[in-house]
C-alpha positions in Angstrom: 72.6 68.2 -25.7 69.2 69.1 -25.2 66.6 68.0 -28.2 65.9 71.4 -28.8 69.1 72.8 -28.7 70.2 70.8 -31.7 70.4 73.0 -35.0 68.3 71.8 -37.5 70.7 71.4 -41.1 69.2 75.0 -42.6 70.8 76.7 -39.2 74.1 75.1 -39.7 74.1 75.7 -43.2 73.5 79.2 -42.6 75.8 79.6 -39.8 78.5 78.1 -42.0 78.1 80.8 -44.7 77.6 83.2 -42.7 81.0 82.4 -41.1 82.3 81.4 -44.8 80.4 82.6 -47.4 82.9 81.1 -49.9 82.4 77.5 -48.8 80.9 76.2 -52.4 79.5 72.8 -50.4 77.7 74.8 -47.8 75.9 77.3 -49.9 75.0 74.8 -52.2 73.9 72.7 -49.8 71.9 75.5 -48.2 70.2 76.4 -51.8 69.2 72.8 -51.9 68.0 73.1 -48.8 65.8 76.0 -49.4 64.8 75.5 -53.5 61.4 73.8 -52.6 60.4 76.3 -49.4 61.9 79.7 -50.5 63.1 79.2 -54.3 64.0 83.4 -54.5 66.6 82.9 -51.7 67.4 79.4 -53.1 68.0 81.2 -56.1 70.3 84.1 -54.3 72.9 81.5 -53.4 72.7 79.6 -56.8 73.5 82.8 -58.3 76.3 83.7 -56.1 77.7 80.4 -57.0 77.2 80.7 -60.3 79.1 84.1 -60.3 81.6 83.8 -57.6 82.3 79.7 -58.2 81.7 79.2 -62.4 83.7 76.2 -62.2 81.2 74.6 -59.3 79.5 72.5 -61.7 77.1 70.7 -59.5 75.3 74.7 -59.6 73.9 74.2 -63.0 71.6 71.5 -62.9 70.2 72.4 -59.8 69.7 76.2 -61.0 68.4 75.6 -64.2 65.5 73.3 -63.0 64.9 76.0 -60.1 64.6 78.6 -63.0 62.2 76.3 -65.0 60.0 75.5 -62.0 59.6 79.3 -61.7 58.7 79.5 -65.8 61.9 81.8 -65.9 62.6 79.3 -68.8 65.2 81.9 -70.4 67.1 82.0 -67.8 67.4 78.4 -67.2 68.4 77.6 -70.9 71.2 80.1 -70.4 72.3 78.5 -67.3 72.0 74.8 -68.1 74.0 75.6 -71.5 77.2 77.1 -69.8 77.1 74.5 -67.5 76.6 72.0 -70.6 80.1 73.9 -70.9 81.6 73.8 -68.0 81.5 70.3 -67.7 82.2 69.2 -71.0 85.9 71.6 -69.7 85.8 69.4 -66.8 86.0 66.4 -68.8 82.4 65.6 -66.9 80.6 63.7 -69.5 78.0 61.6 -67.3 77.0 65.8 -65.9 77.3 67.2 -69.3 74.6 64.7 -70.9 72.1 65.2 -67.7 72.5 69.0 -68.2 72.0 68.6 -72.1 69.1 66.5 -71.4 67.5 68.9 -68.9 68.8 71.5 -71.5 66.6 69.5 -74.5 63.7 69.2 -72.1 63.3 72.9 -72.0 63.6 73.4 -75.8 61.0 70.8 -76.4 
């Protein structure tokens, strides 16, 4: 295959959700991918996540800083708090203190 014709990871992340828009590792991957270029449509697939997948814990973190880098710091308490939650229900403790700290960060 041609140098060119290779698909750089954003097209194949998009092509995989595009083709399975429920595959939590893509999206997420494809927010990640996006967060420091294009945070509103880095945002769009945190959020589907967050609404479609609550139990994706790995969303939180990442959304909730997204939210704070764009001052929405609201929003980001509200997010990094359910998913201080959610993992504390997943019996995640090493993600539950990272989103409490990011969560004590914000309220400082």
């Amino acid at each position: 295959m041609a140098p060119e014709a290779e698909k750089t990871r954003r097209e194949f992340l998009e092509e995989t959700v595009r083709a399975n828009p429920d595959n939590t590792f893509a999206r997420y991957g494809l927010a990640m991918e996006l967060a420091s270029s294009e945070p509103a449509s880095a945002w769009g697939h945190f959020e589907y996540l967050l609404r479609h997948h609550p139990d994706y814990q790995a969303t939180y973190y990442q959304a909730g800083i997204l939210l704070a880098k764009q001052g929405r710091l609201d929003e980001a308490r509200k997010v990094l708090a359910e998913g201080v939650k959610v993992a504390g229900r997943q019996g995640n403790q090493h993600a539950q203190a990272e989103l409490q700290a990011a969560l004590d960060d914000l309220n400082d």
